[in-house]
C-alpha positions in Angstrom: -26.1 -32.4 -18.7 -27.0 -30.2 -16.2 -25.3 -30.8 -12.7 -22.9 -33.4 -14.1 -19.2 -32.3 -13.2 -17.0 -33.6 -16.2 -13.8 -33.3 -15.4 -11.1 -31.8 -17.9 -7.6 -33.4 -18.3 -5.1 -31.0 -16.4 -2.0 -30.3 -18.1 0.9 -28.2 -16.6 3.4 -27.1 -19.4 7.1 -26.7 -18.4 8.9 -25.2 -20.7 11.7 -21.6 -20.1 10.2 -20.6 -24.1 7.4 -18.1 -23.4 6.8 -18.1 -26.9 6.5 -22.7 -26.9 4.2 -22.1 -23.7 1.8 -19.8 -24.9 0.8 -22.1 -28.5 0.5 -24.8 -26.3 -1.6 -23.4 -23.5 -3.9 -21.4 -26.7 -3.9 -25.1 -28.7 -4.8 -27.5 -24.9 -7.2 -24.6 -23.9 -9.3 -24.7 -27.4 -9.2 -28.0 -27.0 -11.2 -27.9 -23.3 -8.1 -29.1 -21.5 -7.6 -27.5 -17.8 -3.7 -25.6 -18.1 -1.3 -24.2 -15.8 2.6 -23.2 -16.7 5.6 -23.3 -14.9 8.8 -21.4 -16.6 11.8 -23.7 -14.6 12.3 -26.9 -13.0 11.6 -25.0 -9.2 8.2 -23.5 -10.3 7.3 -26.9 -12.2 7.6 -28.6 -8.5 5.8 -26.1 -6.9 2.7 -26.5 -9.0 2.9 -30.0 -9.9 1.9 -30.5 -5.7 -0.7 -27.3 -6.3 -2.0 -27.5 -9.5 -2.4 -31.5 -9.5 -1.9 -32.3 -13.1 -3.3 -35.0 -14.7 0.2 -34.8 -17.2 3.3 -32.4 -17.1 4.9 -31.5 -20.5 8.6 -31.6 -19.4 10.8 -29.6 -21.3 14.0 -31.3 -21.4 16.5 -28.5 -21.8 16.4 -25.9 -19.2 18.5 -23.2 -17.1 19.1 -24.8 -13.4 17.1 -28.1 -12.8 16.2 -29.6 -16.2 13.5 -31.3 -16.9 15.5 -34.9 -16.6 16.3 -33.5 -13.1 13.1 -32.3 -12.4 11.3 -35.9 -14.1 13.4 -37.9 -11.8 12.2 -35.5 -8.3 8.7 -35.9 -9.4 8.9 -39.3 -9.9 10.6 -40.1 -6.5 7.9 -37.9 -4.5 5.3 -40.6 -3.5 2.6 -37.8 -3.3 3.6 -36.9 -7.5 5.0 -40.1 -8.7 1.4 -41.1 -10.6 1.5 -38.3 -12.7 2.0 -39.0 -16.4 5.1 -36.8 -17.3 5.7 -36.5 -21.4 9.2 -35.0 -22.2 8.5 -32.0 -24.9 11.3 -30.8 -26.4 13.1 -30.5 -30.0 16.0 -32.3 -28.0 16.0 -35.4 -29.7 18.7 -37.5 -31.4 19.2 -41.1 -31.4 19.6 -42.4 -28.2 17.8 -39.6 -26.5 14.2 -41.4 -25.7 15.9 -44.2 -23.8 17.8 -41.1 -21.6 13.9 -39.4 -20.8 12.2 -43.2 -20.2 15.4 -43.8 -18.0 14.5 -40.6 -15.9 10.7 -42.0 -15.6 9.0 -39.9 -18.7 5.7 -41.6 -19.3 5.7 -40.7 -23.0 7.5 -37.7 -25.6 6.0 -35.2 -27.8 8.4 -33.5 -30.6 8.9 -29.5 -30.6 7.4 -27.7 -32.6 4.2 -28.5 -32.4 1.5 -29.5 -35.2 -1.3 -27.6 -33.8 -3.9 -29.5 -35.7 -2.5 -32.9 -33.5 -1.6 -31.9 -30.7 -4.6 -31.8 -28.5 -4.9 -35.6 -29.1 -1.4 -36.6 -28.9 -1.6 -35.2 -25.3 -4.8 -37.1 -24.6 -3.3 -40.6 -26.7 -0.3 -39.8 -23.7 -2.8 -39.6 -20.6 -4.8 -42.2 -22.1 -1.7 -44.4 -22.6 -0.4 -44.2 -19.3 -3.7 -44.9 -17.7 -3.8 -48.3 -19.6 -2.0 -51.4 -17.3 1.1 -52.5 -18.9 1.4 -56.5 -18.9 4.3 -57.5 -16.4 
């Protein structure tokens, strides 16, 4: 394998709970994903054009932009709009997953996390919105 450059999914996590980032980062790094974090809706811009995440995980309810707001900007930005964006957040009564698809999330992982799945609920996501949807 020597010389081959395999490339790790990239994942930026968005979320204003220090404590939800930090299990998630520990759980996506053991589980040899690439991770950044962004703690609002400005930062989560910012790196999204920097970092160049294969996925965001979008927390839904934040301070300022949140993460509908910040879903929607990404999604209009030609140069960000590919990126597979999966609204994680507790936030989730009926009605609600209709609201994050409306605002162009890809996919939506439940907070808190089960650390056991989680790594390959975020790589069923990426794989997921890699796959062609029939018209």
């Amino acid at each position: 394998m020597r010389g081959e450059a395999v490339s790790k999914p990239r994942v930026l996590i968005v979320d204003d709970n220090a404590m939800n980032i930090a299990i998630a980062q520990f759980v996506l790094l053991a589980a040899k994903f690439e991770v950044d974090t962004a703690a609002d809706g400005a930062q989560a811009i910012q790196k999204a054009a920097s970092f160049r995440p294969d996925l965001i995980l979008m927390d839904i309810q934040m301070p300022g932009k949140d993460g509908l707001e910040v879903t929607r900007e990404l999604k209009a930005d030609p140069a960000t709009r590919h990126i597979c964006i999966v609204a994680f957040t507790a936030f989730a009564m009926q009605g609600d997953e209709a609201r994050m698809r409306a605002a162009g999330c890809d996919g939506y992982l439940s907070k808190p996390i089960d650390v056991k799945q989680f790594g390959s609920q975020v790589l069923a996501c990426l794989a997921a919105s890699r796959t062609p949807r029939a018209v």
